[in-house]
C-alpha positions in Angstrom: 6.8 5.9 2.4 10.5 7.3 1.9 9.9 7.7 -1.7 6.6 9.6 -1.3 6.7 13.2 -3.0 5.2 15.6 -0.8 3.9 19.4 -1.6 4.3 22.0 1.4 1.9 24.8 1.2 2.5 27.6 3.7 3.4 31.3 3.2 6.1 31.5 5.9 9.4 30.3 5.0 10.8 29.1 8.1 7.8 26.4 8.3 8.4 25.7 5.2 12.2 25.3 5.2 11.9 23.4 9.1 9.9 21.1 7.6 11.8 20.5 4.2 14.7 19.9 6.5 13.5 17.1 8.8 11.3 15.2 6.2 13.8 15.9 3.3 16.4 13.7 5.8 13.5 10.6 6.5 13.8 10.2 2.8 10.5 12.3 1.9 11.0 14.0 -1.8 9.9 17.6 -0.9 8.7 20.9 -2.8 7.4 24.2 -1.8 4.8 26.9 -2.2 4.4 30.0 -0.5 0.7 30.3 -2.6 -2.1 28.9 -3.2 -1.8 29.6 -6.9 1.7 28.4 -6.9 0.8 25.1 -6.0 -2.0 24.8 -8.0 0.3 25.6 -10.7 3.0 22.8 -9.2 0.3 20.3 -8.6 -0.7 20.6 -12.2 2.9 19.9 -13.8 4.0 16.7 -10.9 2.7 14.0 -9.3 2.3 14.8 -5.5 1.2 11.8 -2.9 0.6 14.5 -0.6 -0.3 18.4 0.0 0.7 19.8 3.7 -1.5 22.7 3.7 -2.1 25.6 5.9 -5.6 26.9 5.2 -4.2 30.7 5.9 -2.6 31.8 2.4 -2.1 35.6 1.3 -3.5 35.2 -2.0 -6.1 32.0 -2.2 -8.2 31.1 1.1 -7.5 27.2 2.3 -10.5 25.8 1.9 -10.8 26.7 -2.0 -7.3 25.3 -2.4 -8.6 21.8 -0.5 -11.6 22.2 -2.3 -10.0 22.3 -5.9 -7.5 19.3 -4.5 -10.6 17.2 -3.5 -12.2 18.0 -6.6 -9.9 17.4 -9.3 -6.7 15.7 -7.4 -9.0 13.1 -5.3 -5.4 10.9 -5.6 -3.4 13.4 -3.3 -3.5 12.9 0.3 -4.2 16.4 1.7 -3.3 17.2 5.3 -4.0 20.3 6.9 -1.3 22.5 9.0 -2.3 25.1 11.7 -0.6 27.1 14.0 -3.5 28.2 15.7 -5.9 25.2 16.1 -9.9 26.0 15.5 -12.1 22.7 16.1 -14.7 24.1 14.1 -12.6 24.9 11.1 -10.5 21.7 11.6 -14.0 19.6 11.4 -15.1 22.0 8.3 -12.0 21.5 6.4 -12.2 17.2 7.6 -15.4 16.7 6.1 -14.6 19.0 2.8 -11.5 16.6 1.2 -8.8 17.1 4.3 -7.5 13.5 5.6 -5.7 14.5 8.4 -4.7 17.6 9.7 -1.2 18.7 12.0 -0.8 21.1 14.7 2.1 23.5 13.4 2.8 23.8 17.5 3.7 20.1 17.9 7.0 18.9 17.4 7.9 18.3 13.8 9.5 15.3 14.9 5.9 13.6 14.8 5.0 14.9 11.2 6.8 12.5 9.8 5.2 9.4 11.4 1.6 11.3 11.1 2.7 11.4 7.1 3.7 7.9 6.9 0.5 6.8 8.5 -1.7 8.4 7.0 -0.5 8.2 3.2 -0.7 4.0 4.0 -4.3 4.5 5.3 -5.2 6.5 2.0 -4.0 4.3 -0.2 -5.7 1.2 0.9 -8.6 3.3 1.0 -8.3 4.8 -2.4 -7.5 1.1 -3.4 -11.2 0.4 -3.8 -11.5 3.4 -6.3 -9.5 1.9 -8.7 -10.9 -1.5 -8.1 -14.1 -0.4 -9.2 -13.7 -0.7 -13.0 -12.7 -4.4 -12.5 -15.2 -4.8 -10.3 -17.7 -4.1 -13.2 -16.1 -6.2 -15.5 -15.3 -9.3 -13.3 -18.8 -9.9 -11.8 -18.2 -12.2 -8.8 -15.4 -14.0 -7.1 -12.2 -16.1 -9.0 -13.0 -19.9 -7.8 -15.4 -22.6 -8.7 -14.8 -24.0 -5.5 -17.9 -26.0 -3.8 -18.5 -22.9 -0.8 -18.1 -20.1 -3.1 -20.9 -21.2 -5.5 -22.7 -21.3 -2.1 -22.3 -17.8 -2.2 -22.9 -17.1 -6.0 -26.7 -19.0 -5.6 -27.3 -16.8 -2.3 -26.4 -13.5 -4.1 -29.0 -14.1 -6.7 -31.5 -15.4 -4.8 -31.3 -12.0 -2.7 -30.5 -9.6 -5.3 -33.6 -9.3 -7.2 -35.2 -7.9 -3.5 -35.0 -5.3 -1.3 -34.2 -7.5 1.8 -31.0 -5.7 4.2 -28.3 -8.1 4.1 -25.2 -8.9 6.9 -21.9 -9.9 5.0 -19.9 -11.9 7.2 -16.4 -12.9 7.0 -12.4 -11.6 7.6 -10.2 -9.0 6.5 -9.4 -10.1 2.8 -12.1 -12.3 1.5 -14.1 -9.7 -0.4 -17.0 -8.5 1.4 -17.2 -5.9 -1.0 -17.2 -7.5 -3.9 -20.4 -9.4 -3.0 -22.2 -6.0 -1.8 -21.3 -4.9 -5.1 -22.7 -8.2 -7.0 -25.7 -7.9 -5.0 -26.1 -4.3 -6.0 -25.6 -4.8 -9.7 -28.0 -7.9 -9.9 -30.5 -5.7 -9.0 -33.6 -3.6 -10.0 -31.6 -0.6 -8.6 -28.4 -1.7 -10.7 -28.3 1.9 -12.6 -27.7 3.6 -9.3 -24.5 3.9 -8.0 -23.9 2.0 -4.7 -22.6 4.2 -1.9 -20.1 2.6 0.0 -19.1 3.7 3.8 -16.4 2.6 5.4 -16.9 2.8 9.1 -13.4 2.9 10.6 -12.1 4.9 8.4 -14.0 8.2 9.4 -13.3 10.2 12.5 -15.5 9.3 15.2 -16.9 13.0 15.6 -17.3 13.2 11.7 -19.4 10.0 10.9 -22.6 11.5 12.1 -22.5 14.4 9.6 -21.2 11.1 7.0 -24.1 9.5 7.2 -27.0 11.8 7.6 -25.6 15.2 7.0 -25.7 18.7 8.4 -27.6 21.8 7.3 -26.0 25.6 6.9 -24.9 26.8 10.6 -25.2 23.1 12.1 -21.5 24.0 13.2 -18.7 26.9 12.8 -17.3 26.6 9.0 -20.7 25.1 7.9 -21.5 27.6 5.5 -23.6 25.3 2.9 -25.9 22.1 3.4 -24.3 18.9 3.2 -26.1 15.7 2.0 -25.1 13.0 3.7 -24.3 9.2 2.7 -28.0 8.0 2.6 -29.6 11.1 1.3 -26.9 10.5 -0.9 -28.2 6.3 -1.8 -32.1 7.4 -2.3 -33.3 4.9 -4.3 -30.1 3.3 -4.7 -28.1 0.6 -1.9 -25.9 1.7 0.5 -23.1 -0.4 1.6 -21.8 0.0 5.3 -18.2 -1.5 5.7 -17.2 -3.2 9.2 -20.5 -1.8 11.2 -19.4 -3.9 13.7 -17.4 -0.8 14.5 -20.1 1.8 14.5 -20.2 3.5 18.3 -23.7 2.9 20.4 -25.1 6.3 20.0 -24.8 6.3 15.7 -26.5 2.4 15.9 -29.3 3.9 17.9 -29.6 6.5 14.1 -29.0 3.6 12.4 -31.8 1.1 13.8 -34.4 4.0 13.2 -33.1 4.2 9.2 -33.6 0.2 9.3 -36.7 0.6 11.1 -38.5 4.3 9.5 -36.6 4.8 6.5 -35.5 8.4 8.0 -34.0 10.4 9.5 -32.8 13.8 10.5 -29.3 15.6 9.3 -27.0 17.6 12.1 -28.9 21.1 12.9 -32.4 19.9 11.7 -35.3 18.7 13.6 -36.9 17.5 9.9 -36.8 14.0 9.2 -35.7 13.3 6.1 -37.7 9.9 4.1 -35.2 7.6 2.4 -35.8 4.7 0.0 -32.5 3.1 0.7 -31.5 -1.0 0.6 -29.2 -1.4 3.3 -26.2 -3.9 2.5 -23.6 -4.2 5.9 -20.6 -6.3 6.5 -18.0 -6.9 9.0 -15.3 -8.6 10.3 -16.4 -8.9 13.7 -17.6 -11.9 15.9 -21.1 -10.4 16.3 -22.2 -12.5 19.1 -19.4 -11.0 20.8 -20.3 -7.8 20.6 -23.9 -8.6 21.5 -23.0 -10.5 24.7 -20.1 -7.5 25.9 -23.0 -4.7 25.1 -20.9 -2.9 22.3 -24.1 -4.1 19.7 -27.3 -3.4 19.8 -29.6 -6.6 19.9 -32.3 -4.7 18.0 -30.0 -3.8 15.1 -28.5 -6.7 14.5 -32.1 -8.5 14.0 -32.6 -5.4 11.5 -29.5 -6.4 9.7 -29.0 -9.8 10.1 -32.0 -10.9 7.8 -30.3 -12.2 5.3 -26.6 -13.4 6.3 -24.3 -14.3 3.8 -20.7 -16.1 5.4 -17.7 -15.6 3.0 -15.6 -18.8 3.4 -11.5 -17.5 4.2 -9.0 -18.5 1.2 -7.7 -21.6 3.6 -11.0 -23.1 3.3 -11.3 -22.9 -0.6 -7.7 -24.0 -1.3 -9.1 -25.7 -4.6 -9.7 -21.5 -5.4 -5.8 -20.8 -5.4 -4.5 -21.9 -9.0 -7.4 -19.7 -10.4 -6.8 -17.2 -7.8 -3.0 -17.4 -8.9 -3.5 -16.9 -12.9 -6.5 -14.5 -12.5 -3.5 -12.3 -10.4 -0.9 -13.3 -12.7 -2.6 -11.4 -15.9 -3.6 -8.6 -13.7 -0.1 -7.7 -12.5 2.3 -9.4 -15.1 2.0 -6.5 -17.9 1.6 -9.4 -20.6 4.7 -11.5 -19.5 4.2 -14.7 -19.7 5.0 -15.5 -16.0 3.9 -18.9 -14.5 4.0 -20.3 -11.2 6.4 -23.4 -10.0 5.0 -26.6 -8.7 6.7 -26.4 -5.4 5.3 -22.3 -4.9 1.6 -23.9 -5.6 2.4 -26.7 -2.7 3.5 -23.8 -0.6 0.6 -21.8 -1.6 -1.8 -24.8 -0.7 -0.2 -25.9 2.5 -0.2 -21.9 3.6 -2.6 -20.7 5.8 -3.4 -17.2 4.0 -4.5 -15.4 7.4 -4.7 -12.1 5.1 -7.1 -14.5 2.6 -7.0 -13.7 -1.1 -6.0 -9.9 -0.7 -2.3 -11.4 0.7 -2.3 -13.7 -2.1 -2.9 -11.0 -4.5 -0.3 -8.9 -2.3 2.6 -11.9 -2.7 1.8 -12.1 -6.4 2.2 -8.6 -7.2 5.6 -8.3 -5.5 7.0 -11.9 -6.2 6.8 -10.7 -10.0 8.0 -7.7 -8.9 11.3 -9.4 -7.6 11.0 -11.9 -9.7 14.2 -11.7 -12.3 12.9 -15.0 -14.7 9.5 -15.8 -15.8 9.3 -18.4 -13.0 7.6 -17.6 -9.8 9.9 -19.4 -7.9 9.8 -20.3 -3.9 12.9 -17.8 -3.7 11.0 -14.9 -4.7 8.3 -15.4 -2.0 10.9 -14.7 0.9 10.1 -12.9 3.6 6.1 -12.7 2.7 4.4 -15.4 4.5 3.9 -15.2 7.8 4.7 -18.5 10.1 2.2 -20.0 12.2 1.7 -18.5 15.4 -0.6 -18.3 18.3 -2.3 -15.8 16.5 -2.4 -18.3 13.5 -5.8 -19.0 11.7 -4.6 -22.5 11.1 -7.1 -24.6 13.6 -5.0 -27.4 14.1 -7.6 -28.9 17.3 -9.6 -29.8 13.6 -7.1 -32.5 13.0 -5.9 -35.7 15.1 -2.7 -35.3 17.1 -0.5 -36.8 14.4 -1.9 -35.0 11.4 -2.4 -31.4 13.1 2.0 -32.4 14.1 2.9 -33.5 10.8 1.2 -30.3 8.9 3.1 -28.2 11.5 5.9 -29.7 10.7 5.4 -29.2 6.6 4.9 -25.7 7.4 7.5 -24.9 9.5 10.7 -26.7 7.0 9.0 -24.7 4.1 8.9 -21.7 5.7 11.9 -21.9 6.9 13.5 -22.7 3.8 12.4 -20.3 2.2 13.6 -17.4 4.8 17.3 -19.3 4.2 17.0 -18.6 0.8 16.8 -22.7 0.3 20.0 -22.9 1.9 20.0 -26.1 3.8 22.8 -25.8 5.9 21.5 -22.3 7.1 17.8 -23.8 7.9 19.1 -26.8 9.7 20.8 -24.0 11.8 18.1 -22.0 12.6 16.1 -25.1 13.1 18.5 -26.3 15.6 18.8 -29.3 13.7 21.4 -31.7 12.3 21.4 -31.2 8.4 20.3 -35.2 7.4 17.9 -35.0 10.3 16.6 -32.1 8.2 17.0 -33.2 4.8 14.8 -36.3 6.2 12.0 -33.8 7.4 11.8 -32.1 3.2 11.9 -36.1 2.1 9.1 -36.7 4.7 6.8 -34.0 3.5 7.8 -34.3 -0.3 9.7 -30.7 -0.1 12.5 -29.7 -2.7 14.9 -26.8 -3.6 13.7 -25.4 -6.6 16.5 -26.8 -9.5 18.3 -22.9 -10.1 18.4 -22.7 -6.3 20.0 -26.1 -5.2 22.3 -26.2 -3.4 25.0 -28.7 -1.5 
């Protein structure tokens, strides 16, 4: 993120001005505080993506610094700095607002990189914080297509119970979106849900996540800490991608499903719950069950009611919706539409990142986009061809039609990487130039009219 502003908060000067130097030159916007006051004070009059901090200050103590930043700045990406690494106070400082944390001994080389990753990981996690007021308004999914109402009649069918529920379906389809539907159709609607995002938490912090940890459970554990379902009494919790959850935390998990308690880290007191458990992944579950990496027992617990999300390439009818519903959101009131030949390229697409890439390509062709036409020219560079790792199942069709969709695919995405140059695609396709002009006749492909070219 070369344009990311980032705070350094460390009272020795050479770290600071190290640092400012090598960042500064990977195209990071840098400031400095020796303080913690000081960068309170800074924090207050900028915008900062993120706060390096080192939890040693002469004036303020760390942890009331990160705890005012996870309080009040939840935006701001906070990673810690040490120069003398304590597990315990790393851990504390983790499960108190910290993202990520950076040993001041390693090569600074790598802080850059460390930076980078974790300020992308953030913000697609913070994404589904500012999703959430749109999730209350919209209600359900964009599409009237056949499957999705599938999916609407299943949803309130189970929402009015307390039956667990297993979400199935890719990256990108909204698995969320229906825990949340589910959640607000029913009778514990005026609770919030509490969401948990599996993969996203340190292996050796999800534990204390989920169930918690009393006073002294650990070094830096100076206060009790509710965790995640203490958290969802009488409420639903959702758990994100639990097809990633290790062995030893499904064996905690099954006894929730099964007892409706359990204990938090550095207590032997079990702890009863009313909690309606909604999970979700991505995973092939039957997988995971036949390699040993699922419990069989838990996924009977979850899987009592299972609700499939169908991928975008299987609701194509969806995507003109799906295009104007994304078209408002993004288009600050322009009135942008959408060419004919982008909506053929849009159907013929595979969409192996489902609606989430189409709301990706949307944001940034309008983005690019000089006119108020979305036109095949502003989607270079964002679809991905078909590949081995392709979602396309082209074994579904006979031999001819699985070659001739191919085919469409290929001279439109080719085109539109050559800028609908034709000369320059029937290049790269290694082909003579009529040969290839006979291919776009074939599958009814043009150049967009302020693109064409001879």
């Amino acid at each position: 993120m070369p344009t990311s502003r980032i705070l350094i908060v460390d009272d020795e000067p050479g770290i600071r001005s190290e640092i400012r130097k090598w960042l500064g030159e990977e195209g990071f916007l840098i400031n400095e505080a020796e303080t913690g006051a000081i960068a309170l004070e800074k924090i207050k009059k900028a915008n900062y993506q993120a706060v390096l901090l080192d939890l040693k200050l002469p004036d303020i103590d760390g942890f009331d610094v990160l705890k005012e930043l996870h309080l009040n700045y939840p935006d701001i990406c906070v990673i810690i700095m040490t120069g003398y690494p304590d597990t315990e106070k790393t851990k504390f400082a983790l499960l108190n607002g910290a993202y990520d944390f950076f040993d001041k001994t390693d090569s600074i080389r790598n802080l850059s990189q460390r930076i980078d990753t974790a300020l992308k990981r953030f913000a697609r996690e913070r994404g589904w914080h500012y999703q959430k007021a749109d999730l209350q308004k919209e209600k359900q999914f964009i599409g009237e297509s056949p499957k999705l109402k599938e999916v609407f009649e299943l949803v309130k069918k189970v929402a009015g119970t307390d039956t667990t529920v297993l979400i199935l379906g890719e990256s990108g389809t909204g698995k969320e979106l229906i825990a949340r539907a589910i959640h607000e159709q029913s009778p514990r609607k005026d609770q919030p849900l509490i969401t948990v995002n599996c993969p996203s938490i340190p292996e050796h912090l999800i534990e204390s996540e989920l169930f918690g940890h009393v006073r002294g459970a650990f070094t830096g554990a100076n206060t009790d800490r509710k965790g995640k379902f203490q958290i969802a009494d009488q409420s639903s919790i959702f758990l994100d991608e639990i097809g990633d959850l290790k062995s030893e935390l499904q064996a905690n998990l099954l006894r929730v499903l099964q007892e409706r308690e359990f204990e938090r880290i550095g207590d032997s007191t079990p702890i009863k719950v009313d909690v309606r458990v909604i999970a979700a992944t991505n995973k092939k579950l039957n997988e995971l069950l036949e390699s040993g990496k699922f419990r069989e027992d838990l996924y009977f617990r979850l899987n009592v009611i299972q609700i499939q999300i169908p991928p975008l390439r299987e609701r194509k009818e969806d995507i003109p919706l799906l295009v104007e519903h994304f078209i408002k959101r993004y288009g600050k009131g322009k009135p942008f539409q959408v060419s004919e030949e982008v909506l053929e390229i849009f159907k013929a697409y595979d969409w192996p990142g489902n609606v989430r890439e189409l709301e990706n390509v949307i944001s940034r062709a309008i983005v690019l986009e000089d006119g108020n036409v979305i036109t095949g020219n502003s989607l270079t560079g964002m679809l991905k061809m078909p590949n081995k790792n392709s979602h396309i199942k082209f074994t579904n069709y006979p031999f001819q039609e699985a070659k001739n969709l191919f085919e469409k695919l290929y001279v439109q995405k080719i085109l539109i990487e050559c800028n609908y140059n034709i000369t320059h695609a029937a290049e790269r396709a290694g082909m003579d130039r009529s040969n290839f002009k006979d291919k776009m006749k074939k599958h009814g492909i043009v150049v967009p009219k302020r693109r064409r070219r001879r």
